[in-house]
N, C-alpha and C positions, 0 to 999 in steps of 0.2 A: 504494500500500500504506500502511495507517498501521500506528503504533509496533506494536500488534499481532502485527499480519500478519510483519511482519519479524522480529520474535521468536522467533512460530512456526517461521517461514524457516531460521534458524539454528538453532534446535533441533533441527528436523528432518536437515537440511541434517550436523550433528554424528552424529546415529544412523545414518543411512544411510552416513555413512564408515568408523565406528567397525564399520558391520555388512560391510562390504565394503572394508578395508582391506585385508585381506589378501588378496582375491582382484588386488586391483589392486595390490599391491604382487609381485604371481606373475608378473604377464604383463607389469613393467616395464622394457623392453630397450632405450628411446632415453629423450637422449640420449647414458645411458649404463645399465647394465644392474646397477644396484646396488641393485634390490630395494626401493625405496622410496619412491616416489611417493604411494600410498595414506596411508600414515605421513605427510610429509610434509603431504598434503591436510588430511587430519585434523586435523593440530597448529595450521593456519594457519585452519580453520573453529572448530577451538576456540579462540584467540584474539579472533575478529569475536564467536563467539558470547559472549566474554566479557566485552565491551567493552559490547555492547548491554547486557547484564545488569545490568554497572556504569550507565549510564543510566537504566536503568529503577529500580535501587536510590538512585541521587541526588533523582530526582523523587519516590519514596515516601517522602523525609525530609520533602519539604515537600506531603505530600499531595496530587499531582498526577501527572501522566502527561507523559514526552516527547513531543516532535510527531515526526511523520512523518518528517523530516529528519535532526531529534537521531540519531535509529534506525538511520536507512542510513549516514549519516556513521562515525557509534559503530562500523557493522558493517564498513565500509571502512576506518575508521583500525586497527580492532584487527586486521584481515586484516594491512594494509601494514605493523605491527611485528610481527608473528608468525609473518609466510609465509616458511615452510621450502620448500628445494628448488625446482631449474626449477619443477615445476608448482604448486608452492603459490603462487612470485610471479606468475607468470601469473593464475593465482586470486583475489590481491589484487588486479589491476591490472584484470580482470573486475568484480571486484564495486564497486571505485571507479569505473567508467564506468557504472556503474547505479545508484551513488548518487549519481553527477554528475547524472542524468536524473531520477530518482525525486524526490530531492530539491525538483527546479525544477518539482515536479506534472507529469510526461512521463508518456508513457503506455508499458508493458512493451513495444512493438516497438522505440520508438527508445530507450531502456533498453538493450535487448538492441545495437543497432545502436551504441553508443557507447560498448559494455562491448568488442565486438568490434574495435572500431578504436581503440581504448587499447592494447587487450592487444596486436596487431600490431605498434603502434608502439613498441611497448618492447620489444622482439625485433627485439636487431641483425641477426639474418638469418634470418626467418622462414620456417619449410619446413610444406609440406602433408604434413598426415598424422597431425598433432597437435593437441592443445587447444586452437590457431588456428583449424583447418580445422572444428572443432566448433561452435565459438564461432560463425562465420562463419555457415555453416549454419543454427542456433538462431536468427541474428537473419533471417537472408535470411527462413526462416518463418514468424516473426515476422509481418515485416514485410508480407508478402503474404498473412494470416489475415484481416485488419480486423476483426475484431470483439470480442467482448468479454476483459475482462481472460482470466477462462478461459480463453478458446480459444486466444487466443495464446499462452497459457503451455502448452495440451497442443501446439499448433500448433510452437511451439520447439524441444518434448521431442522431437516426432515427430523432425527435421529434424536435429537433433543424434545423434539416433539411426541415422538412414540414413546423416548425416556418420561417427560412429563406424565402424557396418560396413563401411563402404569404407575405412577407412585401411590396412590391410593392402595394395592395392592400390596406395597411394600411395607406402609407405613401404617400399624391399626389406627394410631391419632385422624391419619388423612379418610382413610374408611368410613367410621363412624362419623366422621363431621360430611365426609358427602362431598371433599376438596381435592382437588389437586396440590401438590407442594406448592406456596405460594414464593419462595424463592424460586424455585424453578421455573413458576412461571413468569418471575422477572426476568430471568437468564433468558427464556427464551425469546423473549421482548429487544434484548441486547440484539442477539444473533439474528431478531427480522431487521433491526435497524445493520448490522452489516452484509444481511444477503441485499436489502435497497442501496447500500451505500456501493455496494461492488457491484452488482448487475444492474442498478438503476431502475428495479421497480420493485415493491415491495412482498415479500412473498404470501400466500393465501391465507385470511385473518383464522387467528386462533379462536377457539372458544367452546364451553359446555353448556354454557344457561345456569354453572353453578358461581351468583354471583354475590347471593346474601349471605351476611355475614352470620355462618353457625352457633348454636348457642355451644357453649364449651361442653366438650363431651361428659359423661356422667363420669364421676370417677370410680374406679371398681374399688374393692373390700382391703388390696395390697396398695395401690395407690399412695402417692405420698407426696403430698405437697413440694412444688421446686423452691428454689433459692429466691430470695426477696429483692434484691438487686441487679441489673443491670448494669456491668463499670467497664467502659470504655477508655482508654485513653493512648496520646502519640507518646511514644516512648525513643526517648534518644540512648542508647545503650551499645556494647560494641557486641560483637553475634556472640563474643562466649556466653555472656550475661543470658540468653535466653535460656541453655539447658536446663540450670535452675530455676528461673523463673518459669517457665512452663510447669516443672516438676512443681513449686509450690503453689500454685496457681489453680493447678489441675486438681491438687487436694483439698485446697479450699470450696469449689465448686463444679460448674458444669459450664457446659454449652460454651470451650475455652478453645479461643482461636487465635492468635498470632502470626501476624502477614508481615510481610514488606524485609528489609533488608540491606543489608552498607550501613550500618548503624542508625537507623530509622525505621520505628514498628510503630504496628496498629495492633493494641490488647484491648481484644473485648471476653470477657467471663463474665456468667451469673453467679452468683455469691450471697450469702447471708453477710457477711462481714467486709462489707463496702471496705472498709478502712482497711484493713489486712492487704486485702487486693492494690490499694494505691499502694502501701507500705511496702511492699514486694515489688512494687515498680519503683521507687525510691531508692531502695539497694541495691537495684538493678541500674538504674541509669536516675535519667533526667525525663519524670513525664511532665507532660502539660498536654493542654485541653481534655483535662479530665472533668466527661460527662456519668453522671449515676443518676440510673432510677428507678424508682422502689418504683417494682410492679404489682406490691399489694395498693397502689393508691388504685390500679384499675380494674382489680381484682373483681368487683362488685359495680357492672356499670350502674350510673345517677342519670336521671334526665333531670337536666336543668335546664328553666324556661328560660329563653334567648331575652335577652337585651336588648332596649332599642338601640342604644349608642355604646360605643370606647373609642380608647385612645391604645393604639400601638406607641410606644417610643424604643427605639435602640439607643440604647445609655453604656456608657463605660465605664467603668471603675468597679470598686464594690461598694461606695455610699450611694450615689445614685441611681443604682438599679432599685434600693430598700426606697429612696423618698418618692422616686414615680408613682413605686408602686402603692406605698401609703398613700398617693395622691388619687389611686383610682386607675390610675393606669398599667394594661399589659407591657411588660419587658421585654425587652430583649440586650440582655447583656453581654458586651463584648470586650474581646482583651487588645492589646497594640498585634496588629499585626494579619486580627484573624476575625477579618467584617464577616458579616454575617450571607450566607445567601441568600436567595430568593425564597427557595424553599422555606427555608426558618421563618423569614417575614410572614408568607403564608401561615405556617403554623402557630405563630401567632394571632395572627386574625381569627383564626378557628378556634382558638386556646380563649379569646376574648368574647366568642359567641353572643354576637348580637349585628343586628340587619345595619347597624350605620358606624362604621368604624373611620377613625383620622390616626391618618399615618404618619407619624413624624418621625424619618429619618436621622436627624441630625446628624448629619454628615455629607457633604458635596458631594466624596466619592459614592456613595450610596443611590443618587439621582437615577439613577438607569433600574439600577438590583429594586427599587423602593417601586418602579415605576411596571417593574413587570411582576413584582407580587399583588401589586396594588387592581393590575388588569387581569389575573388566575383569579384571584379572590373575586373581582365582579362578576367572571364566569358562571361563577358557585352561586351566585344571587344577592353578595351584601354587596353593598352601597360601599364605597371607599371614597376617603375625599384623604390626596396627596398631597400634608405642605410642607413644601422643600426646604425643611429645616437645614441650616449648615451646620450646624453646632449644639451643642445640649443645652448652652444658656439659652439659647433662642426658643430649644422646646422647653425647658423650664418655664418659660415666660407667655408660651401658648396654651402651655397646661394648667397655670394661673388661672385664664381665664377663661378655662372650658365650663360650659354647663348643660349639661343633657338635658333641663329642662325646656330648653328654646328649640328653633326648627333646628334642622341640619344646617341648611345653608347656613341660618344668622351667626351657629356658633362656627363653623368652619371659617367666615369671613372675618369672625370677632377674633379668633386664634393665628390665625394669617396676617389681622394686622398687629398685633400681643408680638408676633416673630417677627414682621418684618418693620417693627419699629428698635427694637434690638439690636442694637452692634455687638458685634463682637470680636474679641481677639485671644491670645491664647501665647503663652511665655514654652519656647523649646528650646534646645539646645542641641548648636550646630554638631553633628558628626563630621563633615571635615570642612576644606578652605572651601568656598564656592564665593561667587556672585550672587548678590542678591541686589531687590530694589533700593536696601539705604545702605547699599556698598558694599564691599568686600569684609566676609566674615572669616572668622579662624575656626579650627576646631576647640569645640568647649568655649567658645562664645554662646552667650544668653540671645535667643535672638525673642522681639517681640513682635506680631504678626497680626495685624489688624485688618479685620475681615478678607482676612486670607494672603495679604503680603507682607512683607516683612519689613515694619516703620521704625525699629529701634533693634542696635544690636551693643550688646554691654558686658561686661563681665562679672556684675553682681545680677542675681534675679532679682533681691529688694529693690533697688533702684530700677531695674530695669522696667519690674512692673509699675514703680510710681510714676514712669514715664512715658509708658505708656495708656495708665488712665489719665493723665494731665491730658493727654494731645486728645483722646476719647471723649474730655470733657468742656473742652475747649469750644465745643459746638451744642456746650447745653447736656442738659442727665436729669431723670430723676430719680433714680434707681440704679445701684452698681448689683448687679450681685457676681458674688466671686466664688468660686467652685477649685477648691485644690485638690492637687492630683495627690493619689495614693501612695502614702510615704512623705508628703512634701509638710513640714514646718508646722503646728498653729498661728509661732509667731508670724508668717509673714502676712495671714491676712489681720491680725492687730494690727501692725504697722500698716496697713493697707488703708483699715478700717478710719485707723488717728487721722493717717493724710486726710483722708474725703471729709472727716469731721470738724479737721482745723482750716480747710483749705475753701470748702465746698460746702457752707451750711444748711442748703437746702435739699439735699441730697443722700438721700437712704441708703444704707447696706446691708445687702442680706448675706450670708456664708456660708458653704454646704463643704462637706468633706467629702471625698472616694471619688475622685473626678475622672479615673484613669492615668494614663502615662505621663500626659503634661503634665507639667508644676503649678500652672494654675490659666484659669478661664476666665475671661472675665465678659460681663454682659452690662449693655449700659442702656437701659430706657429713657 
């Protein structure tokens, strides 16, 4: 495949989850019944798919195209940081055995044949009847096709196909719930977006009619309840470190898979003792983005009646995700480095359940990601009203002055102009020499950035921030508020506070702690 083709792959490969998430997240009942598989598939394809993207946007700075390689790698690393859930890491750990091959100019049977013996081997106890036994399958026909890329690739679909319909047979869970493997039938969703991507038309649609979501099987007299956590997380570690972490991992719980590789993994296990599990990824290496979630919250579904209005916000830090949400508002919390996608956004607005939802990004870069969650979700039936918050002070100051009891519109236009009477700016510091707009910086220079360029550069952050709320306030204020980043000082919004008090008497200040990576945010009404 070249950079191209892969592209397409992933494009496609995203629409057909995005259009069939929900049916696969209906019939999800191993290896445990929490309704999310599809979602999960999703999120970990829009990752690959957006890694490639990033590639292909690095090469169009310098007038050129990635190669072949760049493409698959790009589609395998963004998988392995972004696969959610048993089967999204299994997915990752698929699509890294066929960048392993594609890569090295291989040809899609042994592609397929070393996606299939990855993905096994990272599944400490591999059972028939799931996105293995597909896998398996896909390449076994593969492999005995011979002939041209095409054919192999409808030749896999086929095989994966007839793998699918038989799991029920394999699996009692899938039997008595009446389903097919619902990983597998994401897998197979993959391989229609590569048989359209390589012969250019999509192969013949799948489907049973089995598409509501089962009630959970009864459980028999032996029966035994599973593990109460799902713990996820990227693990930075060198490959000795897995032997034992597997081994302790594996005793703690179940359903224990381990992908990726070159010293970057993705550990997902169920477990009773959430803590133990990061603990064992601590002595192992360096995790982060560690997700956990107790699946006895969904143990017992609730109908709860819909909402007429919320508020979505994407917040950073860890104080501002707690004050949104005391303010009424759904979260979305994020760390430097690691915005949110689409998917999430959506998941949020579902998480918020009610027909009138306002999304407020706070963040530039987020414009586009804000803007195609914002158009899935009206698919679905709610109402979405987008405002293009830059910064969290700005949605601090729309969420001020939210109020569900008024129409949609009045409070959507009331919150719009709350944000964009807002300034704002935000204290960093430079990582190395550059250019900027008030001159040449050094590295570990203070730089100060007002509604997004950079008006003061210093080598104290006290000062640097009093000078830039002077030039803020130069054109009038009636409200400062100041938001510091996680780890930064109390004293320096005191001294923040004094200046605005001895300088500026008509002029209020509010102060929130957990802001994120910056040192501090400032917002000026």
């Amino acid at each position: 495949m070249d950079a191209a083709a892969v592209r397409i792959w992933c494009s496609l490969t995203l629409q057909a989850l995005g259009r069939e998430r929900e049916e696969i997240d209906a019939i999800n009942v191993y290896p445990v019944a929490d309704g999310d598989t599809g979602t999960n598939l999703y999120l970990t394809a829009e990752s690959a798919a957006q890694a490639v993207e990033a590639v292909f946007a690095a090469h169009e700075t310098r007038d050129g195209t990635p190669s072949s390689a760049d493409a698959v790698r790009a589609m395998a690393h963004g998988a392995l940081i972004g696969a959610r859930g048993n089967s999204g890491t299994i997915l990752a750990q698929l699509l890294r055995g066929m960048a392993e091959r594609l890569a090295a100019g291989d040809h899609f049977a042994g592609a397929l044949r070393r996606a299939a013996e990855l993905a096994r081997e990272a599944v400490a106890h591999p059972v028939e009847g799931t996105i293995l036994t597909v896998a398996s399958a896909a390449a076994d026909a593969a492999g005995e096709s011979g002939g041209e890329p095409a054919d192999v690739c409808r030749a896999a679909y086929a095989g994966a196909r007839a793998a699918l319909e038989a799991t029920p047979g394999q699996l009692a869970v899938l039997e008595r719930a009446g389903v097919v493997d619902a990983g597998g039938r994401g897998l197979l969703a993959v391989l229609g977006a590569l048989v359209e991507a390589v012969c250019g038309e999509a192969p013949p649609a799948w489907g049973t009619g089995r598409t509501a979501r089962p009630l959970p099987p009864d459980p028999g007299p032996c029966d035994t309840a599973g593990p109460a956590f799902e713990v996820i997380y990227l693990l930075e570690a060198d490959d000795g470190a897995m032997t034992s972490l597997r081994a302790r991992l594996d005793a703690l719980g179940d359903s224990l898979v381990v992908v990726g590789g070159d010293g970057l993994w993705n550990v997902h296990v169920h477990v009773d003792d959430a803590g133990a599990a990061v603990e064992a990824g601590v002595e192992a290496g360096r995790p982060h983005r560690i997700r956990i979630t107790h699946f006895g919250a969904d143990a017992v579904p609730t109908v709860r009646e819909q909402a007429q209005r919320a508020v979505v916000a994407v917040v950073p830090g860890a104080g501002l995700p707690v004050l949104c949400a005391e303010a009424g508002a759904t979260t979305v919390p994020t760390r430097p480095g690691e915005p949110p996608a689409s998917g999430e956004l959506v998941d949020a607005i579902r998480r918020a359940h009610a027909r009138e939802v306002v999304l407020l990004p706070n963040d530039p870069l987020l414009r586009h990601t804000a803007a195609a969650a914002a158009e899935q979700a009206r698919a679905e039936g709610v109402r979405v009203a987008l405002i293009p918050t830059r910064s969290p002070v700005q949605g601090l100051a729309a969420l001020a002055v939210h109020e569900a009891d008024r129409s949609f519109d009045e409070d959507v236009v009331a919150m719009t102009a709350a944000a964009g009477a807002t300034r704002c700016a935000e204290l960093a510091v430079a990582e190395r020499q550059s250019w900027t707009s008030a001159g040449v910086c050094q590295a570990g220079d203070v730089l100060g950035l007002i509604d997004g360029d950079v008006a003061v550069i210093g080598q104290d952050v006290t000062a640097t921030a009093v000078s830039v709320l002077d030039r803020m306030l130069s054109s009038g204020g009636e409200l400062v508020t100041l938001v510091l980043g996680d780890g930064t000082p109390g004293e320096l919004a005191a001294r923040l506070e004094s200046h605005v008090r001895e300088h500026y008497l008509a002029v209020d200040t509010l102060t929130y702690e957990g802001g994120g990576a910056a040192p501090l945010l400032i917002g000026v009404e």
